[in-house]
C-alpha positions in Angstrom: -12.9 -5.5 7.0 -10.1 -7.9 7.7 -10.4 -11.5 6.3 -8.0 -14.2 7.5 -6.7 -16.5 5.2 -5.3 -20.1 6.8 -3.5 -22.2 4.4 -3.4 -25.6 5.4 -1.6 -28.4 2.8 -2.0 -26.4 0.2 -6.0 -25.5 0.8 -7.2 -21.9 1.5 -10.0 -21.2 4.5 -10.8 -17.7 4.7 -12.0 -16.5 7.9 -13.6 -14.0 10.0 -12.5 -12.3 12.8 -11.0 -12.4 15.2 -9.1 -15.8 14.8 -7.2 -16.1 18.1 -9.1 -18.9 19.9 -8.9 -21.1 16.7 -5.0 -20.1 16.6 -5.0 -21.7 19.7 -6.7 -24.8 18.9 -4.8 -25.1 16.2 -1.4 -25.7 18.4 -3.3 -27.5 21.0 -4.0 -29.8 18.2 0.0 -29.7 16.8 1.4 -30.2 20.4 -1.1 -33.3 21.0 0.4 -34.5 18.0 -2.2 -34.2 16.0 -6.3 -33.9 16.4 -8.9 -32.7 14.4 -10.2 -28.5 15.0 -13.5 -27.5 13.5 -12.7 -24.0 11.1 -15.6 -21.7 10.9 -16.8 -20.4 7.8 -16.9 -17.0 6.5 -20.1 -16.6 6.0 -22.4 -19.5 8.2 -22.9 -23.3 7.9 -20.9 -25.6 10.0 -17.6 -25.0 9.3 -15.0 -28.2 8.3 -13.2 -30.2 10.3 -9.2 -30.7 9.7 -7.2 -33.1 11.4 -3.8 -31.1 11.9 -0.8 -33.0 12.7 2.9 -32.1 13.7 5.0 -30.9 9.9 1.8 -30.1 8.4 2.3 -27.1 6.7 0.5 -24.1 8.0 0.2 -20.7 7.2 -1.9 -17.7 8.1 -2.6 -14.4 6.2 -4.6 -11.6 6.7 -6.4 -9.5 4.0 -7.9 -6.1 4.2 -11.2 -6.2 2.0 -13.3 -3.4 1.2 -11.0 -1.1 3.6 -11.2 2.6 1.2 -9.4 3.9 4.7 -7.1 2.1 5.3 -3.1 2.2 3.0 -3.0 -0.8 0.9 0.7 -0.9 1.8 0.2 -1.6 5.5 -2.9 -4.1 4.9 -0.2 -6.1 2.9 3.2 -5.7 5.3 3.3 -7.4 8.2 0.1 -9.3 8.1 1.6 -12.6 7.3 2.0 -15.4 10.1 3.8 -18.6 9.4 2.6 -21.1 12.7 5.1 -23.3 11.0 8.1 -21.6 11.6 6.9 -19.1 14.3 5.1 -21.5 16.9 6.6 -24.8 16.2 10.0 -25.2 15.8 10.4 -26.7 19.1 7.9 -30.1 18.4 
């Protein structure tokens, strides 16, 4: 099972699958400059509301939990997503 870890100021939100449409939010919300985005929890309840704004630091991770297949060594190369430097350098 892949988790999804989004570190925002600091905090750690882990997530479920799949993440893209709150990835997406998420830069709506920088290129705005700035608005709140509901994250979901992992396991139910409402979620939390975060009020991203252009510089914040953000960062995303994914995590392989409770994956006996899969080779440790790939669940942890490669999985790392910095929105920060990745999607925006040009705001």
């Amino acid at each position: 099972m892949i988790v999804h870890r989004l570190t925002v100021d600091g905090r750690d939100y882990f997530l479920p699958d799949p993440i893209t449409e709150l990835r997406d939010q998420i830069l709506a919300a920088v290129k705005a400059g700035g608005g709140y985005v509901t994250v979901p929890p992992l396991r139910g309840g409402p979620g939390i509301d975060i009020l991203f704004s252009p510089g914040m630091p953000v960062t995303w991770s994914q995590i392989d939990v409770g994956g006996g297949d899969s080779n440790p060594a790939e669940a942890n190369s490669g999985g790392h997503i910095d929105l920060e430097e990745e999607s925006f350098g040009g705001l």
